[in-house]
C-alpha positions, -999 to +999 in steps of 0.1 A: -184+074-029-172+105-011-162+104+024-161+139+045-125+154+056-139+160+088-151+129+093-120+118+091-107+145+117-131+136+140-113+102+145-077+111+140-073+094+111-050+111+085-063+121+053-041+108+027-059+101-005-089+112-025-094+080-042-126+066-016-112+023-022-082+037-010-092+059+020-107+026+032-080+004+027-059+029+051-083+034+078-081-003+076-043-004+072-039+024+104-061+002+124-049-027+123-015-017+127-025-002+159-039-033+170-013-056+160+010-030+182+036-033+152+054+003+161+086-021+154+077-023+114+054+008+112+059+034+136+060+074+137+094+072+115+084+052+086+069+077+062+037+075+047+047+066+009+065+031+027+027+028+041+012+035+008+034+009-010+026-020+015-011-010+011-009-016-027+007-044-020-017-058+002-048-044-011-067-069-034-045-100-031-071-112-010-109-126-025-124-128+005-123-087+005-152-076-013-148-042-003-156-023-039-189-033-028-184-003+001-210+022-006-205+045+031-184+045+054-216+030+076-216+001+054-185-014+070-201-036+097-186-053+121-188-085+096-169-064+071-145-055+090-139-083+108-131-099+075-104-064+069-088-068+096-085-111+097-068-106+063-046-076+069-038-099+103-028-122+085-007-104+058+012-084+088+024-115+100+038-130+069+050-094+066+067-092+098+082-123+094+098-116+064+109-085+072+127-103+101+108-073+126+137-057+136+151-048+102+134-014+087+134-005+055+133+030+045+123+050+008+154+061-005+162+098-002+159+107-036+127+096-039+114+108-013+124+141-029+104+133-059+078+155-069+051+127-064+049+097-038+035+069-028+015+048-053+033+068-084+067+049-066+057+014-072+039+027-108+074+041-115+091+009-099+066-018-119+065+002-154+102-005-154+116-023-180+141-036-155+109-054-134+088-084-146+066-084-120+042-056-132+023-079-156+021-109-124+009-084-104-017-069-126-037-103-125-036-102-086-052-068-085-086-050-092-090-040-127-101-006-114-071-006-091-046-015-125-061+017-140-055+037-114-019+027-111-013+035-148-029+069-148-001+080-129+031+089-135+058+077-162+084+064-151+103+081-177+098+106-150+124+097-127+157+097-133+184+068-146+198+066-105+164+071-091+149+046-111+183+021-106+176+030-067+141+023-067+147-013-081+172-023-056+153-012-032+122-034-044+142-062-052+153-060-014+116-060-001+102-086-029+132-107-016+116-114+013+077-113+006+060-132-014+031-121-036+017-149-053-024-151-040 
């Protein structure tokens, strides 16, 4: 599937990633944190790789979301959609909640500076042989999505501190969300 920058333009919606599964799962993601008014969590000051890393873990834990099935952007009806946004409702809150609303977390720095972002973080974060979570986590997601993860980056491409950053800083978040389906 290929969707159209402009279209994209058209409704203000930023451009983030090539991969069509997840250019849906943000317009999805941006629009339903508009709706849920959650500036508190996600606002114009979290960056976009935070974003990115709640939408892979989000994305697919779900099996009501059949949206693979997504040929155009005109196939998500208002069913569809309705079923997005119910989940993603539903995920905010638990979300939300754990993340006690008024307490932001933030990328680290250095990673930021990293040559690549979002996804390749939690590849470089889950490939670690510091994390057990990565195999867990597989089974919860796409097979399609797994590959996708794995054809990025090595972690062997971040430094001994980055990487030592990176897990304290997911060990904060996973902490206080749950991921079992």
């Amino acid at each position: 599937m290929y969707i159209h920058p402009d279209w994209f333009n058209e409704t203000g919606i930023t451009y983030i990633n090539t991969d069509s599964s997840q250019i849906l799962w943000n317009i999805a993601f941006q629009h339903f944190c508009q709706d849920l008014n959650l500036a508190v969590v996600f606002d114009q000051e979290v960056n976009a790789d935070w974003q990115q890393l709640i939408i892979l873990l989000l994305t697919h834990l779900d099996d009501c979301l059949e949206i693979a099935g997504i040929a155009t952007v005109n196939d998500i009806n208002a069913a569809s959609y309705g079923v997005v946004k119910a989940s993603y409702r539903r995920w905010a809150s638990q979300l939300a909640n754990a993340l006690a609303i008024n307490q932001r977390f933030a990328i680290p720095n250095e990673l930021i500076k990293a040559k690549e972002k979002g996804a390749w973080l939690m590849y470089a974060l889950l490939q670690s042989k510091h994390f057990e979570s990565w195999q867990r986590l597989k089974l919860a997601l796409e097979p399609s999505m797994v590959k996708n993860i794995e054809a990025l980056h090595s972690v062997s491409d971040l430094s001994i501190k980055s990487q030592a950053v990176l897990l304290r800083f997911w060990r904060n978040i996973t902490n206080r969300i749950s991921i079992n389906r």
